[in-house]
Structures are given as structure tokens and as C-alpha cells.
C-alpha positions as CSV (number, residue, x, y, z in Angstrom):
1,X,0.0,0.0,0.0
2,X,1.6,3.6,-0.7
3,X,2.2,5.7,2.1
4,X,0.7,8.9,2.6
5,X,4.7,10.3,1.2
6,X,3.4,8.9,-1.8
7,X,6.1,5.6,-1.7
8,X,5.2,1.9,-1.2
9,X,6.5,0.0,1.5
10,X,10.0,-1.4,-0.5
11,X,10.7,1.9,-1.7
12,X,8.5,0.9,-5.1
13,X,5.8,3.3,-6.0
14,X,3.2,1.5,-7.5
15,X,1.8,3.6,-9.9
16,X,5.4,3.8,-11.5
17,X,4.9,-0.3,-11.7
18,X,1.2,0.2,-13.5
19,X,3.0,2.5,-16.1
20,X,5.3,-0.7,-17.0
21,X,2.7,-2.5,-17.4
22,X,1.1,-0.1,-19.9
23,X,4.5,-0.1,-21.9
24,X,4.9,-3.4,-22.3
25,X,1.3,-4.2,-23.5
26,X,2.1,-1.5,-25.9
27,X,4.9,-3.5,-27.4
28,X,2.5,-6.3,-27.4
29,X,0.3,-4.7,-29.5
30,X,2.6,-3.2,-31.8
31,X,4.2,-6.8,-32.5
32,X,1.2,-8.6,-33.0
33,X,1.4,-7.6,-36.5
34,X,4.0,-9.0,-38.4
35,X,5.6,-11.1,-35.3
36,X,2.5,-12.6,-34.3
37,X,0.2,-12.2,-36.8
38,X,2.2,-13.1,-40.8
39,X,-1.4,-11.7,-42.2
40,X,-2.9,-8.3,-42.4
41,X,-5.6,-8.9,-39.9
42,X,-8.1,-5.9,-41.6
43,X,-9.2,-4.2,-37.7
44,X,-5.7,-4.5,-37.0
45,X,-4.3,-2.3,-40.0
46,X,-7.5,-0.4,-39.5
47,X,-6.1,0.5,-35.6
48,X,-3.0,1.4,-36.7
49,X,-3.3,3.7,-39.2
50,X,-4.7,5.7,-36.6
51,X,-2.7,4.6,-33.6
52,X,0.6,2.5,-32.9
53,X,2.0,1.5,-29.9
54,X,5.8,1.3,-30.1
55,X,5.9,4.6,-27.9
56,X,5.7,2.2,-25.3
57,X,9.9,1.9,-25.8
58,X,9.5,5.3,-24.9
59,X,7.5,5.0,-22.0
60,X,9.9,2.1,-20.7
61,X,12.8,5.0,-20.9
62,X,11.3,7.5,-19.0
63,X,10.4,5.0,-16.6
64,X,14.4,3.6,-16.5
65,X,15.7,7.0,-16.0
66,X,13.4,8.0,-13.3
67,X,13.6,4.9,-11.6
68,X,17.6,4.3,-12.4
69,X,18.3,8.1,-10.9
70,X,16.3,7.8,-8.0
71,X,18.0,5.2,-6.5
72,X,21.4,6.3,-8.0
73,X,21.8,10.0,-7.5
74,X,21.2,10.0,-3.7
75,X,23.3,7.1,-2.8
76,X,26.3,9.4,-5.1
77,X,25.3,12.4,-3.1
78,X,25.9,10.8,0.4
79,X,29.0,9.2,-0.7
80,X,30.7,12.7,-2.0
81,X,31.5,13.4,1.6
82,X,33.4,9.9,2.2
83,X,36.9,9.4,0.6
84,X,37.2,6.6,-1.8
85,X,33.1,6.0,-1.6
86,X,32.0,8.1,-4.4
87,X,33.1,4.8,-6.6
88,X,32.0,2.0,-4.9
89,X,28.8,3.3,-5.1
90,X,29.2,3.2,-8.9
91,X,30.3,0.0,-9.2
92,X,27.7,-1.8,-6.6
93,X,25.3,0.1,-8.5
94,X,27.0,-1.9,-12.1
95,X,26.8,-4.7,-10.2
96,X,23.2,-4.5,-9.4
97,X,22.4,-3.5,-13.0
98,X,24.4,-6.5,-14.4
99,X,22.8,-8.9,-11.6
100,X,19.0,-7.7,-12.7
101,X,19.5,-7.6,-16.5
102,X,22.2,-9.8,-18.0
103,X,21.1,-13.4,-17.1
104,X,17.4,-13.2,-18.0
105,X,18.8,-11.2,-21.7
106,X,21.6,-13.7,-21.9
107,X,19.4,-17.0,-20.9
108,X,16.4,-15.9,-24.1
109,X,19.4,-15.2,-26.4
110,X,20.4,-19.1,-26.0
111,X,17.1,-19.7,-26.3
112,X,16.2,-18.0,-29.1
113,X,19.4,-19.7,-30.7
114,X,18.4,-23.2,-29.4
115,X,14.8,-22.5,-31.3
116,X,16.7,-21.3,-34.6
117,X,18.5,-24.3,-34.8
118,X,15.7,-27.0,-33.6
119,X,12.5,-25.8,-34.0
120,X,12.5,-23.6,-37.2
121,X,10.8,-25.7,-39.6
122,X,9.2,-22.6,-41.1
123,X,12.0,-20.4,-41.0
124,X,9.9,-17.6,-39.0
125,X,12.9,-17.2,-36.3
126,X,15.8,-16.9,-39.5
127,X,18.5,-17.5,-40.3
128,X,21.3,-19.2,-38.2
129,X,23.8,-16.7,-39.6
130,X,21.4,-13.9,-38.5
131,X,20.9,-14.6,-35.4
132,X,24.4,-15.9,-33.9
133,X,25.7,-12.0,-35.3
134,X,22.2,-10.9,-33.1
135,X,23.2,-12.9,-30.2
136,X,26.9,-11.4,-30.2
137,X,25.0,-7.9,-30.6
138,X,23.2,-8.5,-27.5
139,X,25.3,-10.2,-25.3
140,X,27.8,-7.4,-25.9
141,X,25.6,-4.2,-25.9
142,X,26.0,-2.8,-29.7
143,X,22.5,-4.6,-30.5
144,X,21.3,-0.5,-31.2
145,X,24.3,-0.2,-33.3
146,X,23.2,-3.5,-35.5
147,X,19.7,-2.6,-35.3
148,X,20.7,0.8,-36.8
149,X,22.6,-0.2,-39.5
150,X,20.6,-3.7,-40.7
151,X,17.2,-1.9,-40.6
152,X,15.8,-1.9,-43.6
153,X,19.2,-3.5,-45.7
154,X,19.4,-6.7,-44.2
155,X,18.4,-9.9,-41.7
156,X,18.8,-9.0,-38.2
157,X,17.5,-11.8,-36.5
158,X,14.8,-12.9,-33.5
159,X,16.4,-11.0,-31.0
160,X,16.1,-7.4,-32.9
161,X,14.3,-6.1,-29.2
162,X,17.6,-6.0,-27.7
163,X,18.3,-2.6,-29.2
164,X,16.1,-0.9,-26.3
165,X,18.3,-3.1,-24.0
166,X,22.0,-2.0,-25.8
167,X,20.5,1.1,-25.3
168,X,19.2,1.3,-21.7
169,X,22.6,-0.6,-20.6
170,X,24.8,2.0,-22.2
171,X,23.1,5.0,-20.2
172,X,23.2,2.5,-17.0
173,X,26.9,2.5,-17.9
174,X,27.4,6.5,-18.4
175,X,25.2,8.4,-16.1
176,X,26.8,7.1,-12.9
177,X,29.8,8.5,-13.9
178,X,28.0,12.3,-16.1
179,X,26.5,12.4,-12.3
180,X,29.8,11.4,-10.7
181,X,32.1,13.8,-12.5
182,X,29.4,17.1,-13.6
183,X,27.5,16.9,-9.8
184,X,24.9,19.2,-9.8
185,X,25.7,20.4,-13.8
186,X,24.2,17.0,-14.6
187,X,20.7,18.4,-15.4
188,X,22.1,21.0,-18.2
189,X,23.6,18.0,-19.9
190,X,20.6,16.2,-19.9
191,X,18.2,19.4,-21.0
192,X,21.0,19.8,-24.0
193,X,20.3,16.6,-25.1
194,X,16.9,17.2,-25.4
195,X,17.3,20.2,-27.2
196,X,19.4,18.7,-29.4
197,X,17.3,15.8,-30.5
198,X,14.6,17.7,-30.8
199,X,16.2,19.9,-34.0
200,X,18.2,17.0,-35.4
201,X,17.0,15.1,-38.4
202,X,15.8,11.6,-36.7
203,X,17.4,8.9,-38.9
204,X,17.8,5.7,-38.3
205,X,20.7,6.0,-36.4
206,X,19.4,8.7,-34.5
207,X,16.3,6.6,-33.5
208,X,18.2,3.9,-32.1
209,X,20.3,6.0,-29.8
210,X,17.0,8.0,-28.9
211,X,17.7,9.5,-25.3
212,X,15.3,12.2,-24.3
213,X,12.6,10.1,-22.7
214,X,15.6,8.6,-20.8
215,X,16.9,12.1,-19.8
216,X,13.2,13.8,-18.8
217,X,12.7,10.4,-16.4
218,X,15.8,11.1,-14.4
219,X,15.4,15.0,-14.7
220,X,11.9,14.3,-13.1
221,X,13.6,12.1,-10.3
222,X,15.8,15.3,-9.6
223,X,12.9,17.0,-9.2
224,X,11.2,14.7,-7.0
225,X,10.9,16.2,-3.3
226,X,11.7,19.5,-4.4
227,X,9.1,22.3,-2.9
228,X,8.3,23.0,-7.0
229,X,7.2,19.2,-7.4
230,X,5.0,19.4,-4.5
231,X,3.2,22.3,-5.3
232,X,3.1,20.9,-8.8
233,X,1.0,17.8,-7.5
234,X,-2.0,17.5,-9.7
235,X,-4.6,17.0,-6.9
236,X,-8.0,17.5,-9.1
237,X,-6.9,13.6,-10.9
238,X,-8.1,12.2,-7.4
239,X,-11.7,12.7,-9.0
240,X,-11.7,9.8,-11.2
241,X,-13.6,11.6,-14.0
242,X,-10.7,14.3,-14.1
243,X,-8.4,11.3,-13.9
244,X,-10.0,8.9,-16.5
245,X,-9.8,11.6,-19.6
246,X,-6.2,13.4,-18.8
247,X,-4.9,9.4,-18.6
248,X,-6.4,8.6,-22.5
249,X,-5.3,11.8,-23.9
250,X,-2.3,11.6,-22.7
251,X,-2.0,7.7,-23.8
252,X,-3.7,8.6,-27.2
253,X,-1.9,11.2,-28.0
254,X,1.5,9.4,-27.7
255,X,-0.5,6.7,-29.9
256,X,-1.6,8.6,-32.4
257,X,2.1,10.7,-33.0
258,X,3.3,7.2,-33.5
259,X,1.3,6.1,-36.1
260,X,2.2,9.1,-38.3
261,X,4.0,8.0,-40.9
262,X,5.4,11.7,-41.9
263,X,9.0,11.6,-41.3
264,X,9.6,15.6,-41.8
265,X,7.6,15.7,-39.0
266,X,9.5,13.0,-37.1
267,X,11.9,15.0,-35.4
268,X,9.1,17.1,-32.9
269,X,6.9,13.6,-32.9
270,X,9.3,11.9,-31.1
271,X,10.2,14.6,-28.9
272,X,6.9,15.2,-28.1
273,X,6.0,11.5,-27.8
274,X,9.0,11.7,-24.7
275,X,7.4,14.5,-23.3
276,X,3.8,12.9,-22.7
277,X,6.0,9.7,-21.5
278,X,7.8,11.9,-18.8
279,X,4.1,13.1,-18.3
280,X,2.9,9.9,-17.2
281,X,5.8,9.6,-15.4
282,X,5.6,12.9,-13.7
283,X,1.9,12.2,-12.3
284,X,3.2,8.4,-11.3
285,X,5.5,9.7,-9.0
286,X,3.7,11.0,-6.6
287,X,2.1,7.1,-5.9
288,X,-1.3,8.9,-5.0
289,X,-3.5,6.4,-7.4
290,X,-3.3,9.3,-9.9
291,X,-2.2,6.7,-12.7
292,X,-4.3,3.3,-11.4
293,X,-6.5,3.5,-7.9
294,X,-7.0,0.4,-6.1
295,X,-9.3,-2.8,-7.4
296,X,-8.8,-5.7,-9.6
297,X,-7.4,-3.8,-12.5
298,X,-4.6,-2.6,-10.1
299,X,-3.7,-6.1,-9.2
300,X,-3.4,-7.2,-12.5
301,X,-1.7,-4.3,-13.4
302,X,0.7,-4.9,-10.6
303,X,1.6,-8.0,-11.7
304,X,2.2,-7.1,-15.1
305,X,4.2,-4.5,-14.1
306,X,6.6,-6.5,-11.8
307,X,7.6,-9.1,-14.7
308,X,7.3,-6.7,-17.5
309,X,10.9,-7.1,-18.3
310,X,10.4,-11.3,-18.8
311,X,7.4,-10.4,-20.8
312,X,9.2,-7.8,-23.0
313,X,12.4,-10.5,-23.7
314,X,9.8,-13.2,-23.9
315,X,7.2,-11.8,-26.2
316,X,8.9,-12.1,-29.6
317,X,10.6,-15.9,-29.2
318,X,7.2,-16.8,-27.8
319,X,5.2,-15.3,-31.2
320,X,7.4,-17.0,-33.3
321,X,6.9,-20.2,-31.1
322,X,3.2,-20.3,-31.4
323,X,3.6,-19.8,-35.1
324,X,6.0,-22.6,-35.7
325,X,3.3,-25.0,-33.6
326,X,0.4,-23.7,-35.3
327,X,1.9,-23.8,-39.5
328,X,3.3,-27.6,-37.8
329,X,0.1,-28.4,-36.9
330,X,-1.5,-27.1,-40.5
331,X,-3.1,-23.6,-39.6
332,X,-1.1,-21.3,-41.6
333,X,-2.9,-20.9,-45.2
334,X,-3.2,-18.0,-47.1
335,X,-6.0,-16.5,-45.9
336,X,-5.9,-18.2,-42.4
337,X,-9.4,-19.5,-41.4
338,X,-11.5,-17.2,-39.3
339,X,-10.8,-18.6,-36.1
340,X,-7.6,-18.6,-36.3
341,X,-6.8,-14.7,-35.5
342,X,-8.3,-15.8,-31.7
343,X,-6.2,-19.0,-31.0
344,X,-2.9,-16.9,-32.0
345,X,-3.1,-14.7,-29.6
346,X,-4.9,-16.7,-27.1
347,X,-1.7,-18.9,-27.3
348,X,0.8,-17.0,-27.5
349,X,-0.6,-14.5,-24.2
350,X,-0.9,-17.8,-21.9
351,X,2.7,-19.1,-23.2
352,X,3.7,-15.8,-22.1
353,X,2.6,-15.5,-19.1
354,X,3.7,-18.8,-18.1
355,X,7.4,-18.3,-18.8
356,X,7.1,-14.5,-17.6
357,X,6.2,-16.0,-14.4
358,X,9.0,-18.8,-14.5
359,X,11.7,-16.0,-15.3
360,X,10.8,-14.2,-12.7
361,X,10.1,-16.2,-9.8
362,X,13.4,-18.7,-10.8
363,X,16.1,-16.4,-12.7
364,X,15.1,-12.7,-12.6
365,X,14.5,-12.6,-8.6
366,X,17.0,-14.6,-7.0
367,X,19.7,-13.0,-9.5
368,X,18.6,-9.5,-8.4
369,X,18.5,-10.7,-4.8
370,X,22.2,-11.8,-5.4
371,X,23.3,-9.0,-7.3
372,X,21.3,-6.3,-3.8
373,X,23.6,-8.7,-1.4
374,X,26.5,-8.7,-3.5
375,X,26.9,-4.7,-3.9
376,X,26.1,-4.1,-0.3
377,X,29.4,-6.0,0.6
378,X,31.2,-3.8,-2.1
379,X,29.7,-0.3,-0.4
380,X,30.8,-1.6,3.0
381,X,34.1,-3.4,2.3
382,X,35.5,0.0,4.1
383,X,35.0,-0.8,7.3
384,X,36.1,2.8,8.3
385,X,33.0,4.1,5.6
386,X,30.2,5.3,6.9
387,X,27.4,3.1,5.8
388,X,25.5,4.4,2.3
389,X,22.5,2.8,3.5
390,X,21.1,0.0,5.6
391,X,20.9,-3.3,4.4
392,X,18.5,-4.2,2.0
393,X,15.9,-6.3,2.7
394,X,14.5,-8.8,0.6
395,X,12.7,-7.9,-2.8
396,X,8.6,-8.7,-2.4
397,X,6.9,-10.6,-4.8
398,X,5.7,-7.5,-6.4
């Protein structure tokens, strides 16, 4: 339950874990077609032309940065004062990064392999050329660089998500050390880099090192506690019909500007698409209910939103699982019949949910547990340092 400072008990606010969830049924729903679905499903292209849902990338950004930042920049603060701390506090926080994404990434990169090589009848995961140059490009962090440069030209392979990851990892890798070195400058850095994406042509290139949703989430966790951010605190979305409409235009809009298809408008789309993000993000913070109030849908939500990252490396290897079984089993013509649209999806969301829930309860959580314990011992193997903070206790289930 959130406390009345507007943080759960854990220090995990849960309206920051319903936004997750939204993000990552986004990218559900933007890779049904053409991952999921080899057809052209006619209310499906009908949707999109009107609305996509890849800004849910963007969303997951300004989530990362917010939550990355909020958790990093105080711990850098307290540590200034204490000689020698200032990097052990970056590299616990490394190893805590490494420890909560790397084995899940790395485990569905071997699987995705494994699948290539033994269960690729059809040829829907690609080639094996393909994907062992993927694999390397995710297991090493230039899967954004590969992404860039293959879009378009060439095979990249069944693990083309893991651009967002090269992506996120590199920032996990740099701001610890822009907030280290620059201190309290850190915040013109990020503002220029808004700026400056904002005016540049978006090409390819520049889409796959997109950073301004990941620089408004961790100016907004600068923010956070600041007298301006409480008197900022949008109090009228406690009235649920206030709340309802400011929630869908601020999700729609981000929708529509992504189904545009303009590209000399693509520039101030996508910086406006990161601005509605670190919107959502902004009114999440405060863990007042502002973003999803307590019930059923909550719970759900809440779930969601705890193994959203399982779901997100699941999602693609389990679409092209599904329709491996299903041309095995004969239901793959051109035009699929009717039914077919409906068993799909309904396969492909249960096999999803199973092995979210397997990764999370059996690699992602104990790993993270691991990785918490493991870079506590680095931030107290001074035993003349002043303790960063007190020991962590274990992670909840949600």
C-alpha cells in the first residue's frame, strides 16, 4: 500500500509499476502484426493507421531513467562526503544492474538460438547466420548499433528487441559516472540533449540512440521532493472523472504521433512522444493512485508490471513459437481461417505469461536478490566508511 509520502513499502511506488505494465502491453500490440500475426488482420491495419504502440519503448525509458536516478543520485550524493566512496557506489550500482538484467537477456538469447536451430521448420525465427551476429550484438551491448545499420538493408535476427536493452545498458553505464564527474551540472547535460534531438533530423541512427525520454525520467527524479514538485502535484486527478480523460489523452496522443508516418515531422513527434511519457511519469510519481487507484485492475496491473521485463524479452521468441506450432500443426494458409486470429493470440498471451512467471520467480528474482547482497558488501568493504544505507531487505513478490 503507498504511504501517505506517496512511496510503497520497499521503496517501489506502485503507480510507476502500472506504467510498466502499460509499456509493455504496448509493445504487445505493436508486434502482433507482423511477429504474431504473418497476415494483415483488416481491424488490426485499420487500428493502426490511426494509432501504434511502439511509444511504449519510450515510455519504458522515461520509466528507466526515473527509476535508475532515484535510487542512483542519492546514494552518489551521500557518498561525496566519504573518501574513496564516491566509486563504490558506482560500481555496486553496475553490479546490481548486471545482476537484474544480463542473465534473463543472456538466458532468451540461448534460447532463441536453441529455437533457430531445432524448432525452425518454417523459417519464422531466421536465419542461423542472422541470429548468432544478433546474439553477439546483445550479449555485448551494440544490439542498437546492429539494429541501426541492418534496418531496412538486411536480416537482423529474432532477438532485434535487444536494441532498447543496448541502449538502456549504455546510459546504465554513463550516467553514474556524467552524475559522478558534472554533480549538480548533470541536469544541463541532460536538458541539451533534449534540445538537441529535438532539432536533429531523426534517422535511423538517431532513432536507435534515442535518449530524451531517458533524460526527462531522471530530470523528473531530480525533481522529486523539491518544494516546485510538491506544489506541482495535480490534486483534481483524485476525482476519477478528471483522472480517466487526462490518462487517455495523454496515452492517445502518444499513440496517435506514433502512427504518423510523416518523417519531416519526425523529429518534434518523437520529442513530443517523450514528453507525454515523462508526463505519465511525472503524475506516477507521486504514488497517489493518480495513474491506477486500487481494485482488480490494479492487481493485475501490478503483476504485469513487476515481470514486465520477462514479458518484453519473452514476447517475440514466444510469437514465433506459437507460429511454428500452429503452420506444424496445418493452420497457416493464405487466408488463415477465421478462427484462427483468436487461438494466435490466445496462445501465444498464456505461453507468455507462463514463462514471464517462471523468469521471474526462478532467474530474474533470485539473480537481483544476489546482485542487492552482492553490492552491499562492495559499499561496505570499508569498514572505516560510513554506511551508504542499511541493508537491503529482501525484494517482495511485487
Amino acid at each position: 500500500m503507498d504511504t501517505a509520502a506517496g512511496h510503497p513499502a520497499g521503496g517501489r511506488i506502485h503507480d510507476i509499476e502500472c506504467l510498466r505494465a502499460v509499456a509493455v502491453i504496448g509493445v504487445l500490440v505493436h508486434h502482433l502484426q507482423g511477429a504474431l500475426y504473418y497476415w494483415y488482420p483488416e481491424w488490426l491495419g485499420r487500428l493502426f493507421a490511426h494509432f501504434a504502440f511502439w511509444s511504449g519503448v519510450d515510455l519504458f525509458f522515461a520509466i528507466s531513467g526515473f527509476v535508475i536516478a532515484r535510487s542512483l543520485l542519492p546514494q552518489l550524493a551521500a557518498s561525496a562526503a566519504i573518501p574513496g566512496a564516491s566509486w563504490k557506489t558506482v560500481l555496486a550500482f553496475w553490479v546490481r544492474r548486471a545482476f537484474r538484467l544480463l542473465p534473463s537477456a543472456w538466458l532468451w538469447l540461448g534460447l532463441i538460438m536453441l529455437a533457430v536451430v531445432a524448432f525452425n521448420r518454417s523459417g519464422v525465427f531466421g536465419s542461423v547466420n542472422a541470429n548468432l551476429w544478433a546474439t553477439l550484438a546483445g550479449m555485448a551491448n551494440f544490439a542498437n548499433f546492429r539494429f541501426a545499420d541492418s534496418f531496412m538493408r538486411y536480416e537482423y535476427g529474432a532477438s532485434f528487441i535487444y536494441w532498447t536493452l543496448s541502449l538502456e545498458e549504455q546510459f546504465y553505464l554513463l550516467l553514474p559516472l556524467a552524475a559522478w564527474v558534472l554533480r549538480a551540472r548533470l541536469a544541463w547535460l541532460l536538458l541539451a540533449l533534449i534540445l538537441m534531438q529535438f532539432y536533429l533530423t531523426r534517422t535511423t541512427w538517431g532513432m536507435s540512440f534515442r535518449t530524451d525520454a531517458l533524460a526527462w525520467g531522471v530530470l523528473l527524479a531530480m525533481a522529486q521532493g523539491t518544494p516546485l514538485w510538491k506544489r506541482m502535484e495535480p490534486v483534481a486527478l483524485r476525482t476519477r472523472w478528471v483522472r480517466y480523460p487526462v490518462l487517455l489523452t495523454l496515452f492517445g496522443a502518444a499513440a496517435w504521433l506514433s502512427a504518423d508516418s510523416n518523417s519531416a515531422t519526425l523529429n518534434w513527434r518523437i520529442g513530443l512522444i517523450a514528453i507525454l511519457c515523462g508526463t505519465l511519469v511525472w503524475l506516477g510519481s507521486y504514488g497517489r493512485g493518480y495513474i491506477c487507484s486500487a481494485g482488480r485492475l490494479k492487481t493485475v496491473m501490478l503483476w504485469i508490471g513487476s515481470r514486465s521485463y520477462a514479458i518484453y524479452l519473452i514476447h517475440i521468441p514466444a510469437y514465433f513459437f506459437v507460429r511454428e506450432g500452429l503452420w506444424r500443426m496445418g493452420m497457416a494458409g493464405t487466408p488463415p481461417p477465421p478462427y484462427s486470429l483468436f487461438i494466435y493470440a490466445a496462445s501465444a498471451m498464456l505461453l507468455i505469461a507462463v514463462l514471464a512467471e517462471a523468469n521471474y520467480r526462478w532467474i530474474e528474482r533470485p539473480l537481483r536478490e544476489q546482485g542487492v547482497r552482492l553490492a552491499h558488501r562492495i559499499q561496505q568493504a570499508d569498514h572505516q566508511a560510513t554506511p551508504l544505507e542499511p541493508r537491503p531487505a529482501p525484494i517482495s513478490p511485487t
